[in-house]
C-alpha positions as CSV (number, residue, x, y, z in Angstrom):
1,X,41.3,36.8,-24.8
2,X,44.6,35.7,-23.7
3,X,45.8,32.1,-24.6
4,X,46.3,31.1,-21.1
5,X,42.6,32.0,-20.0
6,X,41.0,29.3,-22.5
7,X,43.5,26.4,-20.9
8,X,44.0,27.2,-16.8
9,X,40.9,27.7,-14.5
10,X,41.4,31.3,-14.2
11,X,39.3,34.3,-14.6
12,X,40.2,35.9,-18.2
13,X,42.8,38.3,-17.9
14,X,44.4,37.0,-15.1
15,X,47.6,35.5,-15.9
16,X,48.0,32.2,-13.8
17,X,51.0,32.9,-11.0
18,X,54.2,31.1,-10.4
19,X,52.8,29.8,-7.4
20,X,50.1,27.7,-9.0
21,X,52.5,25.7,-10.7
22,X,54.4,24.7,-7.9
23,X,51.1,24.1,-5.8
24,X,49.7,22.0,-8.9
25,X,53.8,19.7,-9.0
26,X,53.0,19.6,-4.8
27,X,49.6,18.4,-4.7
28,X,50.0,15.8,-7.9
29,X,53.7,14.1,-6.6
30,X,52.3,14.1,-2.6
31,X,52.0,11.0,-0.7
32,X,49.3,12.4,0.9
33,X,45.7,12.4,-0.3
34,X,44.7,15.8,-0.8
35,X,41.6,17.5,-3.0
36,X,40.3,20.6,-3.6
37,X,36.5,21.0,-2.8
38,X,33.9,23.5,-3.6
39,X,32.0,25.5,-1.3
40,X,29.2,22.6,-2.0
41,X,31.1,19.7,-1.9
42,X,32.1,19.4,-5.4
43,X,35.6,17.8,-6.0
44,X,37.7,20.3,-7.8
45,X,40.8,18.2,-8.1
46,X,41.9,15.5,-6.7
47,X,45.7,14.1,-6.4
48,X,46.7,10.4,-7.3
49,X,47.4,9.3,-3.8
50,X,43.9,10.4,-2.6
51,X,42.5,8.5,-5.6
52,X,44.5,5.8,-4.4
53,X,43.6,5.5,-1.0
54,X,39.4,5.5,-1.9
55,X,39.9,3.3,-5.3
56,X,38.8,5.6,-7.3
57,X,40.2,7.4,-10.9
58,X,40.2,11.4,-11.1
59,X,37.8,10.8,-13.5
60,X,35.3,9.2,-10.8
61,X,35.9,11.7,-8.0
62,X,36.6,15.1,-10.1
63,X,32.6,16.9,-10.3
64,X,30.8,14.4,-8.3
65,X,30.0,15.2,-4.5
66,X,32.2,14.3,-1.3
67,X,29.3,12.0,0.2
68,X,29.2,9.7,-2.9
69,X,32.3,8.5,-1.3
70,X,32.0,9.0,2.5
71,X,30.8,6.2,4.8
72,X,26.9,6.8,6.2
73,X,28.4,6.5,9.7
74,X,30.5,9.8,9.0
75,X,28.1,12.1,7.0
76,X,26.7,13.7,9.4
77,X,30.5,14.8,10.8
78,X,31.8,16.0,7.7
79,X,28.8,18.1,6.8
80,X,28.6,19.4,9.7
81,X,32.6,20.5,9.1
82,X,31.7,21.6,5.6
């Protein structure tokens, strides 16, 4: 198996493109809060200004679900955008 397969979240034998790198720099030095999200709801990834604008660290958001942190009020819009 290829080095890069055990390290970067890509399928084994694909070799990770230029273009994630420069998507991964944009996302991470944004001032803007932006995440990546699963098809459930899962955060993926999360950038530093969107942890800074709900309080939380990566560590808190990354693998838990989007409601945890969204406001009762607004659940029912964002799942029903989801």
């Amino acid at each position: 198996m290829p080095h890069y397969a055990m390290s970067l979240p890509h399928a084994p034998g694909n070799a990770p493109k230029a273009g994630d790198d420069r998507f991964r720099q944009a996302m991470t030095a944004s001032n803007i809060g932006m995440a990546i999200v699963s098809i459930d709801g899962i955060w993926l990834e999360v950038n530093p200004a969107l942890c800074a604008l709900l309080g939380y660290r990566v560590d808190e958001l990354r693998g838990h679900h989007y409601s945890e942190v969204t406001h009762p009020d607004d659940l029912a819009i964002s799942q029903h955008l989801v």
